[in-house]
C-alpha positions as a Markdown table, in Angstrom:
| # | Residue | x | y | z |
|---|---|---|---|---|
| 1 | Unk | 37.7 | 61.1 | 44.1 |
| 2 | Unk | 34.7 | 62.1 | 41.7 |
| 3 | Unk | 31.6 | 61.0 | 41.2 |
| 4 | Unk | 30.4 | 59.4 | 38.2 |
| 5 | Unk | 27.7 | 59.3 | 35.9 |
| 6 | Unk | 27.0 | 55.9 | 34.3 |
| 7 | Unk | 25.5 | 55.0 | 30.7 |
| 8 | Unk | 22.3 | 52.9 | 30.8 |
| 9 | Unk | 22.0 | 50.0 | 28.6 |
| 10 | Unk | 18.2 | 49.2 | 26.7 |
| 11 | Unk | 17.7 | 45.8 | 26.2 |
| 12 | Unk | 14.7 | 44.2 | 25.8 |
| 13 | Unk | 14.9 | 41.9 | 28.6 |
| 14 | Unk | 15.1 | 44.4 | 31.3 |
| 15 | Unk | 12.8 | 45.8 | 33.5 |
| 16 | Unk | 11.1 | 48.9 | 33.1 |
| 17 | Unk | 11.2 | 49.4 | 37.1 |
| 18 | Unk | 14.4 | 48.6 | 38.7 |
| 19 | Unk | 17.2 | 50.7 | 37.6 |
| 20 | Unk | 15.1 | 54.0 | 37.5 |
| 21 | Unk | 13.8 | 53.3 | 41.1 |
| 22 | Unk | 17.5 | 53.2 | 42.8 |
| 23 | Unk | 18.4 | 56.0 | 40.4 |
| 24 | Unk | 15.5 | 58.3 | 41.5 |
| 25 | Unk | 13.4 | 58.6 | 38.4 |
| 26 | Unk | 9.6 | 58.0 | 37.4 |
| 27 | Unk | 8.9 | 54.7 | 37.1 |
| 28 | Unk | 8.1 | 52.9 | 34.9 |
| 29 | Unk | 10.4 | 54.0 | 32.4 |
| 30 | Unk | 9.0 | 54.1 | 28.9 |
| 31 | Unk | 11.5 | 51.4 | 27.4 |
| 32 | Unk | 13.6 | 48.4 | 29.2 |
| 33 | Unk | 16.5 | 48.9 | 31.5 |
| 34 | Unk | 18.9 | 46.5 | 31.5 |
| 35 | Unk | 22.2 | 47.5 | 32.3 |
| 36 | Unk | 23.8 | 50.3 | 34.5 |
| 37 | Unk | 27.7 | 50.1 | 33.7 |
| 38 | Unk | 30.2 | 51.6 | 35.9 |
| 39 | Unk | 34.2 | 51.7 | 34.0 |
| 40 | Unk | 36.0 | 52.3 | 31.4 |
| 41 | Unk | 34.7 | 49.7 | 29.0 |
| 42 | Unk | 35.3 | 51.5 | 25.2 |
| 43 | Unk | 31.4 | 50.9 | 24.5 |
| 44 | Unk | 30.2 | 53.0 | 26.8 |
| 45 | Unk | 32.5 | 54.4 | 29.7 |
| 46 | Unk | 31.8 | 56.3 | 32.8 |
| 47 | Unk | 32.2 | 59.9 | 32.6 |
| 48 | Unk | 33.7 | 61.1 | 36.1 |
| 49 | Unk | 32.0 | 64.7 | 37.1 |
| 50 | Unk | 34.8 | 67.5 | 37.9 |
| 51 | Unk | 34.1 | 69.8 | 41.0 |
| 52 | Unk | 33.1 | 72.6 | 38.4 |
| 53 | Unk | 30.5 | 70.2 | 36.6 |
| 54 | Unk | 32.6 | 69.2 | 33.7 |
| 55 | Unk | 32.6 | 65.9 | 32.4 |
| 56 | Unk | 35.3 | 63.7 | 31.2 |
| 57 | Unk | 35.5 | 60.2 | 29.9 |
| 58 | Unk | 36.9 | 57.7 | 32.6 |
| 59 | Unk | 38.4 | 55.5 | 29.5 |
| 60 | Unk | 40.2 | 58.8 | 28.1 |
| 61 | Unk | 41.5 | 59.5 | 32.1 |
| 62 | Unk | 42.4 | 56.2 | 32.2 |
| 63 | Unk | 44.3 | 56.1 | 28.2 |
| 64 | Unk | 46.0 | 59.3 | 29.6 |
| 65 | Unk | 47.3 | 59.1 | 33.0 |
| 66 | Unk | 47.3 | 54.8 | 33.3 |
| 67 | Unk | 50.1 | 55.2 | 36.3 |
| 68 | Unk | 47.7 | 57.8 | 38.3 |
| 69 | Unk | 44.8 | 55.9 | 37.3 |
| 70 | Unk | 45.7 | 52.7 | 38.0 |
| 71 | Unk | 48.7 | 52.1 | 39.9 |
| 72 | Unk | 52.0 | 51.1 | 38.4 |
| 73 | Unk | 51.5 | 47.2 | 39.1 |
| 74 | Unk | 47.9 | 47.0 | 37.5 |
| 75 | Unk | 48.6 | 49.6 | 34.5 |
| 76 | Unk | 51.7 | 46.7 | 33.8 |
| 77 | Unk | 49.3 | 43.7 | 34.1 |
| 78 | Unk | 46.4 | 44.7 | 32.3 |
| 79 | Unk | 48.2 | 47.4 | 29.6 |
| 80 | Unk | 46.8 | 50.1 | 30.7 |
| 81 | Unk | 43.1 | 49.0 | 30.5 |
| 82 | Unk | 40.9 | 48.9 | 34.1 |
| 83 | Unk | 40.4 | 45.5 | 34.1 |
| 84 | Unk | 37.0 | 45.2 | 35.6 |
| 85 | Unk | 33.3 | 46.5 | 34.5 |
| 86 | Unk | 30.6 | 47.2 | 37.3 |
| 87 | Unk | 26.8 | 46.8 | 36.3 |
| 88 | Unk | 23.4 | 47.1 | 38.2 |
| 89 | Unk | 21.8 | 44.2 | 35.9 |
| 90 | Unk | 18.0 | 44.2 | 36.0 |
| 91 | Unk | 16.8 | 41.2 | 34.3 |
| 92 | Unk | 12.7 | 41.1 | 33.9 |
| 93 | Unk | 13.4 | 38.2 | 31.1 |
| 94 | Unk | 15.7 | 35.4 | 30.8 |
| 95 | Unk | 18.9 | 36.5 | 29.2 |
| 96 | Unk | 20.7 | 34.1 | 26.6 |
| 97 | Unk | 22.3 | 30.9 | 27.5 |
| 98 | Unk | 26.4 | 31.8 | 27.5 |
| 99 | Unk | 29.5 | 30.8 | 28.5 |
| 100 | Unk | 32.8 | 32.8 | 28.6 |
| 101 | Unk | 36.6 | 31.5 | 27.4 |
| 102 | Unk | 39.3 | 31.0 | 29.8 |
| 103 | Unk | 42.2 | 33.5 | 29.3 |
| 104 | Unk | 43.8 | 31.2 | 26.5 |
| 105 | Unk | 41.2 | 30.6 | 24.7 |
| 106 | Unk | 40.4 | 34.4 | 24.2 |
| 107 | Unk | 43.8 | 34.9 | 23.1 |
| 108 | Unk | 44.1 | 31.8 | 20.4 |
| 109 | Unk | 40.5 | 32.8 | 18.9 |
| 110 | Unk | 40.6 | 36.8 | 18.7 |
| 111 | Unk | 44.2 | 36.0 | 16.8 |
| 112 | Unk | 42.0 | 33.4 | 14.8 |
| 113 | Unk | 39.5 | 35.5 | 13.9 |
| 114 | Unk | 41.5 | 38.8 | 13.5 |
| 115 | Unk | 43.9 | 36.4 | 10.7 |
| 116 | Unk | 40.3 | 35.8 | 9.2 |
| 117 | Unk | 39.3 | 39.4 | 8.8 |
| 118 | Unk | 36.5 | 38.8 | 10.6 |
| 119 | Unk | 35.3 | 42.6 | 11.3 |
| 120 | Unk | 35.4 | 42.8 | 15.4 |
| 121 | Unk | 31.9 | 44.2 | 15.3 |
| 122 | Unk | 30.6 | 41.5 | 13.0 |
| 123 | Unk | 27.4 | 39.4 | 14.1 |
| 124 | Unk | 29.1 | 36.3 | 13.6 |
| 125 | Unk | 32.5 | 37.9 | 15.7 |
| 126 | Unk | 33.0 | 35.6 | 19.1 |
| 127 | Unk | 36.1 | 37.6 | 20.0 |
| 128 | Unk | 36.6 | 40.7 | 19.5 |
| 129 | Unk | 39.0 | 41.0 | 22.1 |
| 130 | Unk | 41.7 | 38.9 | 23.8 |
| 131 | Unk | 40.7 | 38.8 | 27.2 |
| 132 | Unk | 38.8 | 36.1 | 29.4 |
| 133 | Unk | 35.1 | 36.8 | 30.8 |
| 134 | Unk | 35.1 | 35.9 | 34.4 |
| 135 | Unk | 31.9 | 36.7 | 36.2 |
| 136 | Unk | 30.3 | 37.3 | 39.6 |
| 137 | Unk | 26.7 | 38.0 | 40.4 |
| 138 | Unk | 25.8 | 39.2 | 44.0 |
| 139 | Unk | 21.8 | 39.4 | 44.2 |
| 140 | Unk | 20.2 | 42.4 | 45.5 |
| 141 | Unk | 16.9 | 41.3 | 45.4 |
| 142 | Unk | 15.3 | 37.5 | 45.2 |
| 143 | Unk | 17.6 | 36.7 | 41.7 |
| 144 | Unk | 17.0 | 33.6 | 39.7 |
| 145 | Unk | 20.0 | 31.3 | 37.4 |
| 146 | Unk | 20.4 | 28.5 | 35.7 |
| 147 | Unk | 24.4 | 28.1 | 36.0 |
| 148 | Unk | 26.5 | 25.0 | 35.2 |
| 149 | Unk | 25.6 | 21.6 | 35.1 |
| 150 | Unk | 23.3 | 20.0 | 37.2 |
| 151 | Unk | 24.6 | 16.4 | 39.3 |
| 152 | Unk | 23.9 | 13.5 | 36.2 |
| 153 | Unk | 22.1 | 11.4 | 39.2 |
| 154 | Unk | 20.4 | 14.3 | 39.8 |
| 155 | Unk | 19.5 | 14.7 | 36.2 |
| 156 | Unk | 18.5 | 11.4 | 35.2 |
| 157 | Unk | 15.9 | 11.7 | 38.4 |
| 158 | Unk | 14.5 | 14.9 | 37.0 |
| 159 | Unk | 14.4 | 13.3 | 33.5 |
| 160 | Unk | 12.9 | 10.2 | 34.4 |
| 161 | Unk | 10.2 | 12.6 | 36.2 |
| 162 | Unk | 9.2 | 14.3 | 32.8 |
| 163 | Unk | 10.0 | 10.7 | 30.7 |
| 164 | Unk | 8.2 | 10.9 | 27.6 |
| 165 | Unk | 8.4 | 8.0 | 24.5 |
| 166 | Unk | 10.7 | 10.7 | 22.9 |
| 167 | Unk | 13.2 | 11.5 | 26.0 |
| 168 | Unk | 13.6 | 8.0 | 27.0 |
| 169 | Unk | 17.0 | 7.2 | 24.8 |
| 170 | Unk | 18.3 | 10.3 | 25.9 |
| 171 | Unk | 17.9 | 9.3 | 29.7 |
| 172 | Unk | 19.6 | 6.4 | 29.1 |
| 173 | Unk | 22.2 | 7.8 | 27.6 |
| 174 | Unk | 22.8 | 9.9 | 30.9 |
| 175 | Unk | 22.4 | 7.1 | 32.5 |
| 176 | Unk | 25.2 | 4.9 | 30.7 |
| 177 | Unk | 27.5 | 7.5 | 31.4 |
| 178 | Unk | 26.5 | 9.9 | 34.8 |
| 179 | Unk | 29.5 | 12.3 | 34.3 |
| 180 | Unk | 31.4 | 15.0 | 32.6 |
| 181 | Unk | 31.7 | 13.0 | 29.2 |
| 182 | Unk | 28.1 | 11.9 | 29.6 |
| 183 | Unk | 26.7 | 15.2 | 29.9 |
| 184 | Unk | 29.3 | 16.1 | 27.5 |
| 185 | Unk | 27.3 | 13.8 | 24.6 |
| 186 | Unk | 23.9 | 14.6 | 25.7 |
| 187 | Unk | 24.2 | 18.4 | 25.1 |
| 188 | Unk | 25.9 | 18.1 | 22.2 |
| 189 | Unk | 23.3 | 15.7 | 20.6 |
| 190 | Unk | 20.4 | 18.0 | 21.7 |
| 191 | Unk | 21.9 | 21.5 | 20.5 |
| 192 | Unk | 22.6 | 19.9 | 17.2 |
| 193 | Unk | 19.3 | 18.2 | 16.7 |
| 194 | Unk | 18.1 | 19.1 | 13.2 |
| 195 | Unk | 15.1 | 21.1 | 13.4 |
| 196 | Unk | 12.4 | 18.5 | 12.6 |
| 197 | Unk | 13.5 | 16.4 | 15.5 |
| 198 | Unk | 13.4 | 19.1 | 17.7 |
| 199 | Unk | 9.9 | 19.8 | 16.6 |
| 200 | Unk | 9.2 | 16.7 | 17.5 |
| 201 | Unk | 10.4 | 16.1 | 21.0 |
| 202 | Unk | 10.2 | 19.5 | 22.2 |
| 203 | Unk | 6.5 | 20.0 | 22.6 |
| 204 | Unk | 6.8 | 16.4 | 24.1 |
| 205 | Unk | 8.4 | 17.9 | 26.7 |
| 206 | Unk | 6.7 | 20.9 | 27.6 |
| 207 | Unk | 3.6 | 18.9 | 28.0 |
| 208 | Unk | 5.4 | 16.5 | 30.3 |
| 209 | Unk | 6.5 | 19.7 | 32.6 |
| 210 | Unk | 3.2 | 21.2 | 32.5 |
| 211 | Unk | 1.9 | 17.7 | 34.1 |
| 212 | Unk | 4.7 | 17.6 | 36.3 |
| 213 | Unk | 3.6 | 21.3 | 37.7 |
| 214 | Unk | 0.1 | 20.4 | 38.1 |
| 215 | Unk | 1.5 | 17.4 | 39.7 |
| 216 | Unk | 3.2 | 19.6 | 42.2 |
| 217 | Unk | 6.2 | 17.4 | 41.6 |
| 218 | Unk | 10.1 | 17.2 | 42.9 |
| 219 | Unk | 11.2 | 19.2 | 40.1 |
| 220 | Unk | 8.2 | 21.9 | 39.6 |
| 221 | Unk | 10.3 | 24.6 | 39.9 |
| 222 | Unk | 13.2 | 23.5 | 37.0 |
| 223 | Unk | 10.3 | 22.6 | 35.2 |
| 224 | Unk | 8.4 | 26.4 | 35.4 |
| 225 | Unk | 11.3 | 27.5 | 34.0 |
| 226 | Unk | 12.0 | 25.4 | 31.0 |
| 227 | Unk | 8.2 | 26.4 | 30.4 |
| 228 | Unk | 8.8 | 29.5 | 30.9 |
| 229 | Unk | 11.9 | 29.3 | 27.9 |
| 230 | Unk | 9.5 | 27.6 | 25.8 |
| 231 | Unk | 7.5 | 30.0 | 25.6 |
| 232 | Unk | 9.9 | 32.8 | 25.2 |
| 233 | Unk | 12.2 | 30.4 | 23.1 |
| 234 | Unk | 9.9 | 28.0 | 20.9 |
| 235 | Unk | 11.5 | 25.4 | 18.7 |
| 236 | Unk | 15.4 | 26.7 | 20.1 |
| 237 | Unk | 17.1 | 23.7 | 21.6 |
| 238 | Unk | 18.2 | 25.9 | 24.3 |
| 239 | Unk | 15.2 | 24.4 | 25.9 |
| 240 | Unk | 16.5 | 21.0 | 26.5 |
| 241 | Unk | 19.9 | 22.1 | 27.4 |
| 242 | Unk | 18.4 | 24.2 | 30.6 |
| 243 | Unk | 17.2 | 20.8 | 31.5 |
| 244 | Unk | 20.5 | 19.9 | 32.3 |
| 245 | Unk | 21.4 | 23.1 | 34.7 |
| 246 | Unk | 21.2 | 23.6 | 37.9 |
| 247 | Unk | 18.4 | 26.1 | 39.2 |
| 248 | Unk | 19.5 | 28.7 | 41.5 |
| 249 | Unk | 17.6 | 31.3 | 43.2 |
| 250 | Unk | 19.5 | 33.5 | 45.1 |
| 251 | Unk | 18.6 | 35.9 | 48.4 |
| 252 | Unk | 19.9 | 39.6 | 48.8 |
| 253 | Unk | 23.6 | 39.3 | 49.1 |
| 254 | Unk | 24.3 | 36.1 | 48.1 |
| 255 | Unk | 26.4 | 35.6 | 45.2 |
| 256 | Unk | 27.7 | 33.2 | 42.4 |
| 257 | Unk | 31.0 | 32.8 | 41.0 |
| 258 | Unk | 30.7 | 31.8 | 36.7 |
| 259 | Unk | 34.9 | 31.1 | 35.8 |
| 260 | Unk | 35.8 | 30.4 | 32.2 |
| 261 | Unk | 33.3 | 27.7 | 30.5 |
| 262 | Unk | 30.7 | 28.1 | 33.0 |
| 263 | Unk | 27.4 | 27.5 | 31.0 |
| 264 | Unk | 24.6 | 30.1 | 32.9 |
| 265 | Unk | 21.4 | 31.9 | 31.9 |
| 266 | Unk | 20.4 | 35.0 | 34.3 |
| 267 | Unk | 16.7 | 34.7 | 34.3 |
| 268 | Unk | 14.6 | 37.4 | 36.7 |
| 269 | Unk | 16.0 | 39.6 | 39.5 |
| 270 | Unk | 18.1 | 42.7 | 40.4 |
| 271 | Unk | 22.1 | 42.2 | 41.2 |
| 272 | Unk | 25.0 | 43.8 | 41.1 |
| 273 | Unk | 27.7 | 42.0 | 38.7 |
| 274 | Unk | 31.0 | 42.6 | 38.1 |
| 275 | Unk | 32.9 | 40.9 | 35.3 |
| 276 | Unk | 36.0 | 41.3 | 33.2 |
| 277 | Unk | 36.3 | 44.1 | 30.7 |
| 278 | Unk | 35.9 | 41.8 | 27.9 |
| 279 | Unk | 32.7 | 41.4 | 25.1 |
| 280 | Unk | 33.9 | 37.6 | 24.4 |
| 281 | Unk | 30.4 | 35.5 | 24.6 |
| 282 | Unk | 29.8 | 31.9 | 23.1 |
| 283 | Unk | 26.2 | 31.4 | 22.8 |
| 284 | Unk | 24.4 | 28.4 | 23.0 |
| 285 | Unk | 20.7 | 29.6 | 22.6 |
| 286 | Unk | 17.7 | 31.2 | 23.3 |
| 287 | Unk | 18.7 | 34.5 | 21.2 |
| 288 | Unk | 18.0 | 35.3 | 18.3 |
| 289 | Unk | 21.8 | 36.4 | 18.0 |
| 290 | Unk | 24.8 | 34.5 | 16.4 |
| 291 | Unk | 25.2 | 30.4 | 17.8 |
| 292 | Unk | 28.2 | 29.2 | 17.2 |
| 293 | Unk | 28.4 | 25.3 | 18.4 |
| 294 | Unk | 31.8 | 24.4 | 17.8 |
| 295 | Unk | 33.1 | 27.4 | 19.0 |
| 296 | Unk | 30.6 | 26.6 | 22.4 |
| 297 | Unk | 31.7 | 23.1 | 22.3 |
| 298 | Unk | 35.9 | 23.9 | 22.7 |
| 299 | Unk | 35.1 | 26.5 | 25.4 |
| 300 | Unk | 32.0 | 24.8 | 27.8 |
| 301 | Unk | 33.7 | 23.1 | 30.7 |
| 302 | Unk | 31.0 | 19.9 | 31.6 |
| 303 | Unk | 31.9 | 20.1 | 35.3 |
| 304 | Unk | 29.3 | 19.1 | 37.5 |
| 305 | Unk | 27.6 | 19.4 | 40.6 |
| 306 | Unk | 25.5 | 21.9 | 43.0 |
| 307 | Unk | 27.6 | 25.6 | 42.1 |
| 308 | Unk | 28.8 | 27.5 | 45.2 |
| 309 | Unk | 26.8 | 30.1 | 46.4 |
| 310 | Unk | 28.4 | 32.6 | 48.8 |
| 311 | Unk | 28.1 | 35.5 | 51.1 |
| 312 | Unk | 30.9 | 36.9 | 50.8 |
| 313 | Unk | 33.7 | 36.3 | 53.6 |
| 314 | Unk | 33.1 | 38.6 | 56.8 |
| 315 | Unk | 35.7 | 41.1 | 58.2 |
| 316 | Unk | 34.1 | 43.5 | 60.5 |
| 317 | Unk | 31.4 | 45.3 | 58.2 |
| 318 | Unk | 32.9 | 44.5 | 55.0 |
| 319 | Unk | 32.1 | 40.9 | 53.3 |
| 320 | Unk | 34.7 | 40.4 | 50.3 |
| 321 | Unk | 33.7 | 37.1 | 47.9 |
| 322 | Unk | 36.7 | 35.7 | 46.8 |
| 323 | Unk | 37.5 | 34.5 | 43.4 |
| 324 | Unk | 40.3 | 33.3 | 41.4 |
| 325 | Unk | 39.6 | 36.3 | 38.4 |
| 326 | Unk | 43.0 | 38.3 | 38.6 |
| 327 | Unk | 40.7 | 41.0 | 36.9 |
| 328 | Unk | 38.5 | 42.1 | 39.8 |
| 329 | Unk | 37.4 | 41.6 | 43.5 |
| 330 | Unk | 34.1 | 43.3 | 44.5 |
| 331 | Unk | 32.9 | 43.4 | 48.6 |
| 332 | Unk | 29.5 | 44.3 | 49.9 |
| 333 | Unk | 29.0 | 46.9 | 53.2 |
| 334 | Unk | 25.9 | 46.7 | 55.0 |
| 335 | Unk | 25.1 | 49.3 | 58.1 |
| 336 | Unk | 21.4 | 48.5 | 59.9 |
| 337 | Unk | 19.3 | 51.3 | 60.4 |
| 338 | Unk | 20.6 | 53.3 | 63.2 |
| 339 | Unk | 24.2 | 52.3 | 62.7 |
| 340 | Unk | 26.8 | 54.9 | 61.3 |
| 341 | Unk | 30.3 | 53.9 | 62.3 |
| 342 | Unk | 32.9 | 54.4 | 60.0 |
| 343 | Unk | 34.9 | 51.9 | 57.7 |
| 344 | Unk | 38.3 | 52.5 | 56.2 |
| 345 | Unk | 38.7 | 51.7 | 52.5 |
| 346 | Unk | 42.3 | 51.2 | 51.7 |
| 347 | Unk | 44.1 | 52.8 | 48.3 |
| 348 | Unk | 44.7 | 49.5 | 46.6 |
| 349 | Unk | 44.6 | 50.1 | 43.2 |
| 350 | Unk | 41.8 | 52.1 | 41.0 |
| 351 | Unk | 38.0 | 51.3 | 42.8 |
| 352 | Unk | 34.8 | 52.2 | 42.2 |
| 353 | Unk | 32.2 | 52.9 | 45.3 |
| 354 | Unk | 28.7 | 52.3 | 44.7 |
| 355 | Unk | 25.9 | 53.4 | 47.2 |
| 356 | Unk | 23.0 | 50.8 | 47.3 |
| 357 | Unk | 20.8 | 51.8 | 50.0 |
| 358 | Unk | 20.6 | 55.0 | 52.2 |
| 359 | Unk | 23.0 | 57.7 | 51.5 |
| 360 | Unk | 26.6 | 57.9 | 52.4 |
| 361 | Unk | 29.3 | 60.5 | 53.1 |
| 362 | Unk | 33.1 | 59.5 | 51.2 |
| 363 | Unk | 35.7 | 61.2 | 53.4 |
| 364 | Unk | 38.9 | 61.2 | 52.2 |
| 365 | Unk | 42.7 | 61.5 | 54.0 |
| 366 | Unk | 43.7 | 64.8 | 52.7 |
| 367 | Unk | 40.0 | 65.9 | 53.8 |
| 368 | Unk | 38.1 | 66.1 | 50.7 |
| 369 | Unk | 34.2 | 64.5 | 51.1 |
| 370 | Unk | 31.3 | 63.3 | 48.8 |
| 371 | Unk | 28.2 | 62.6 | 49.6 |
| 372 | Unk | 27.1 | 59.5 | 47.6 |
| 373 | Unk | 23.2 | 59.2 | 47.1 |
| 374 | Unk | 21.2 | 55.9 | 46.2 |
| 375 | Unk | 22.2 | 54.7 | 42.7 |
| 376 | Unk | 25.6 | 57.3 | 42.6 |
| 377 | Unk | 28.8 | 56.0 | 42.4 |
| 378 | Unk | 32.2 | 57.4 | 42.9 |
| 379 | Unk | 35.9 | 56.6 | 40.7 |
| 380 | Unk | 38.7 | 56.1 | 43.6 |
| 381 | Unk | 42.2 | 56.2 | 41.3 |
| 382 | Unk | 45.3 | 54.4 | 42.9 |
| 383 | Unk | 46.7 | 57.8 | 43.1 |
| 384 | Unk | 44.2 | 59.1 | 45.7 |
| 385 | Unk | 44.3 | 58.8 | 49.8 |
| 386 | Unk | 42.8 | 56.3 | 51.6 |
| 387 | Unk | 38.8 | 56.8 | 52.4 |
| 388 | Unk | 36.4 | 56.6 | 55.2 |
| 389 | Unk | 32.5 | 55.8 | 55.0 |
| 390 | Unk | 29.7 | 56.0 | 57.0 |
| 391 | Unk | 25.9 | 56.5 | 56.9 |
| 392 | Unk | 24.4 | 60.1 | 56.7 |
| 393 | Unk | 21.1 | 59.7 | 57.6 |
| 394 | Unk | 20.4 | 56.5 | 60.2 |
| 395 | Unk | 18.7 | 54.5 | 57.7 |
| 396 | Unk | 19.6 | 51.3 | 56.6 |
| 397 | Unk | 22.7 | 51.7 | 53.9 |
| 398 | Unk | 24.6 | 49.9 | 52.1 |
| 399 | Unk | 27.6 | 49.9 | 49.8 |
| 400 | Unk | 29.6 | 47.8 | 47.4 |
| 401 | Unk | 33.2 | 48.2 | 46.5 |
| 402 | Unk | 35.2 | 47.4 | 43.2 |
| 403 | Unk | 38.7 | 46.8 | 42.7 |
| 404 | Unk | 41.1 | 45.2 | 40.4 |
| 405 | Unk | 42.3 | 41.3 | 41.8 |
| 406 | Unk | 46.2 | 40.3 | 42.2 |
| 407 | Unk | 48.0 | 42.9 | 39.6 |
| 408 | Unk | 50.7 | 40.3 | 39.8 |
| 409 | Unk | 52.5 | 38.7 | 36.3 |
């Protein structure tokens, strides 16, 4: 049981504020904060903190000791890699539209590519490894989505809302067919609109959402948003394809589920996420990175309806969301202010802790304690005892808890 400390990730589109406040620091930092990332993912690993202040790399503990690490049954299943990646992610801008291949798909298209001699950190590279990207999002504050597609009916109402000469044939082509296949041929003719046609139908649109707004309409909050992307985003047909997503804005603890081919843009708010330890992203826009639309096309599942939003299912103080991502499981404690009974975390595999709110004390079987402050985190292997947690200090705390999923074949 050590703590960790955990590489911080620049990009553009985060804030400034969030990451540095639950870590401690001056705010607001003099450049972005995006990302805090908590495993063993080659880029940038955790380094786990010895008792006499040394520091080691939690990918070379993990390359050099998998069984201790990880437990026999995981180190089998994933090859000695920690499946899962932990992150604060601290959006202050929209991210890019993505979606993630399914476990298959990963496979087929990193052999594809690596038979190309595509170099695996090349711009143009959509796999560079052979792994799925499952995804879950748990908001810690007021955190804002667009993920998969919205109901067509639904759709073709928000549509007909904004109708403008330009939009009305692609309404109707909704309209004609209000499902998978339907949605299917819209977004494909809209992402591979040549460039003057966008032009064209694009401002169109922006002015019909700005009336809508003033309006105070059904759809003024979808509508913000695509502004908000226009502006951000101008003449990238990743505009029109948000039309077609559902908007989600999500309260402190709820969370959202993104499987294989789920198309979803991350667009304001703090969460915790964890994900698969995989860098495989089809992009469909709003980036100036590499768009690949065939590639997008093969992996975007056209599903539809409202996506799932859960709090995670309740035993005692510990709320686990379930998935079906063999590659991770993360749970949420909470502990009001006044509260400090202790919970029981179970050795099932290799975990990471991660304190939230308040401060907590990590005791473990054989009797060796951390405290764990705000913003630290500590690396459980499967070789170590059973823990114990509870608040220090009678203010309101709370803690969230990464494991590997089933380590079955």
């Amino acid at each position: 049981m050590e703590l960790l400390r955990n590489a911080v990730r620049p990009y553009a589109w985060g804030s400034r504020t969030a990451i540095p406040e639950l870590l401690g620091r001056p705010v607001p930092a003099p450049h972005p904060e995006a990302e805090l990332w908590m495993g063993a993912h080659p880029g940038d690993p955790s380094h786990v903190i010895g008792p006499d202040g040394t520091e080691r790399s939690l990918l070379e503990l993990v390359e050099a000791d998998p069984l201790g690490q990880l437990g026999e049954r995981c180190a089998k299943r994933w090859g000695g890699r920690l499946p899962f990646l932990l992150k604060i992610l601290a959006a202050e801008e929209p991210l890019s539209m993505q979606a993630h291949p399914s476990a298959a798909q990963a496979a087929e298209g990193h052999a594809r590519e690596e038979q190309l001699g595509i170099p695996r950190d090349a711009p143009n590279r959509n796999y560079p490894d052979p792994t799925a990207k499952p995804e879950l999002v748990c908001a810690l504050t007021e955190f804002h989505a667009l993920a998969g597609f919205r109901a067509p009916d639904r759709t073709v109402k928000l549509l007909k809302a904004i109708e403008t000469p330009g939009l009305a044939k692609y309404t109707g082509l909704l309209e004609a067919e209000p499902d998978p296949s339907g949605l299917r041929a819209l977004f494909t003719t809209w992402i591979t609109l040549p460039q003057a046609s966008l032009d064209e139908l694009l401002p169109e649109v922006l002015e019909s959402c700005v009336r809508h707004v003033k309006e105070h309409g059904e759809f003024a909050v979808e509508c913000r948003t695509i502004l908000e992307l226009g502006e951000a985003h101008p003449r990238d047909a990743g505009v029109l394809a948000a039309l077609l997503l559902n908007r989600l804005t999500l309260r402190a603890g709820e969370a959202i589920y993104l499987p294989a081919g789920n198309l979803h843009l991350y667009l304001h708010g703090t969460a915790v996420e964890i994900l698969a330890n995989s860098d495989n992203i089809l992009r469909c826009g709003l980036t100036p990175k590499h768009v690949d639309v065939p590639e997008l096309l093969r992996v975007v599942d056209f599903a539809c309806g409202e996506m799932p939003v859960q709090c995670g299912d309740t035993g005692g103080r510990m709320a686990v969301y379930r998935t079906d991502a063999p590659e991770f499981e993360l749970s949420r404690v909470e502990w009001a202010a006044g509260q400090d009974d202790e919970i029981a975390v179970d050795s099932v595999g290799p975990q990471i802790l991660l304190c939230t709110a308040g401060d907590l004390l990590v005791t473990a079987d054989d009797g060796e304690k951390v405290e764990l402050r705000r913003g630290q985190s500590v690396w459980l292997p499967a070789a170590d005892p059973p823990v114990k947690v509870r608040p220090l200090d009678g203010a309101r705390s709370q803690l969230f808890r990464a494991t590997a999923g089933t380590c079955e074949d």
